[in-house]
C-alpha positions as a Python dict, from the first residue, in 0.01 Angstrom:
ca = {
    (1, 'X'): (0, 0, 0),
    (2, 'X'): (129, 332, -81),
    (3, 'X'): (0, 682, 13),
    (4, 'X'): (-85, 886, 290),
    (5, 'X'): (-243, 598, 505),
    (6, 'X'): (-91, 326, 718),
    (7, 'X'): (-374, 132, 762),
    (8, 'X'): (-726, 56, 600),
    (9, 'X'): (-999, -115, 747),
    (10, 'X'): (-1337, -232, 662),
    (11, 'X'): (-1582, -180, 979),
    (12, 'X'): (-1989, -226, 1011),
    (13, 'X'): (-2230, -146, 1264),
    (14, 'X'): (-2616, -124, 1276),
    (15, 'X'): (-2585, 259, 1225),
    (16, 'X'): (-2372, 566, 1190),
    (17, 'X'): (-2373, 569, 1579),
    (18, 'X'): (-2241, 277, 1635),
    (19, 'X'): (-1943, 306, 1419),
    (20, 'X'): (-1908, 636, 1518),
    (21, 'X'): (-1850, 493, 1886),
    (22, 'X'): (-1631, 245, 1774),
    (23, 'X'): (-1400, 465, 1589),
    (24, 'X'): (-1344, 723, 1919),
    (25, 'X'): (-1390, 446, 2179),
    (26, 'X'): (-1180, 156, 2040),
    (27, 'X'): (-953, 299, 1758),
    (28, 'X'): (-844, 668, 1842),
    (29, 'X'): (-704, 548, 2230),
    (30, 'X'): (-451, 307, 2010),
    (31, 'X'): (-91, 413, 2062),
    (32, 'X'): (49, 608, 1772),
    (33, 'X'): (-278, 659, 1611),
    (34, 'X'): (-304, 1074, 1554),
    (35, 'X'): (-583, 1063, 1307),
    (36, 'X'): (-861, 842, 1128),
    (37, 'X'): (-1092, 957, 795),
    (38, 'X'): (-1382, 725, 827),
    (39, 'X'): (-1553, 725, 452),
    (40, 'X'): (-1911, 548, 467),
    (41, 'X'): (-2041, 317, 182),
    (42, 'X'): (-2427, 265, 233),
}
């Protein structure tokens, strides 16, 4: 992977809520993580 992100997952929850809660609650606390950009496919 080349470009301006390190990592890319693929996340889904019943609504925007809930991965809206996962992203703050269980991603942005990891170590070394200074930013996300969440992009939604519905």
């Amino acid at each position: 992977m080349t470009g301006p992100y390190d990592v890319i997952l693929t996340v889904e929850g019943k609504d925007l809520n809930t991965v809206g809660e996962l992203v703050t609650g269980k991603i942005h606390p990891i170590a070394g993580v200074t930013r996300t950009v969440t992009c939604l496919a519905i």
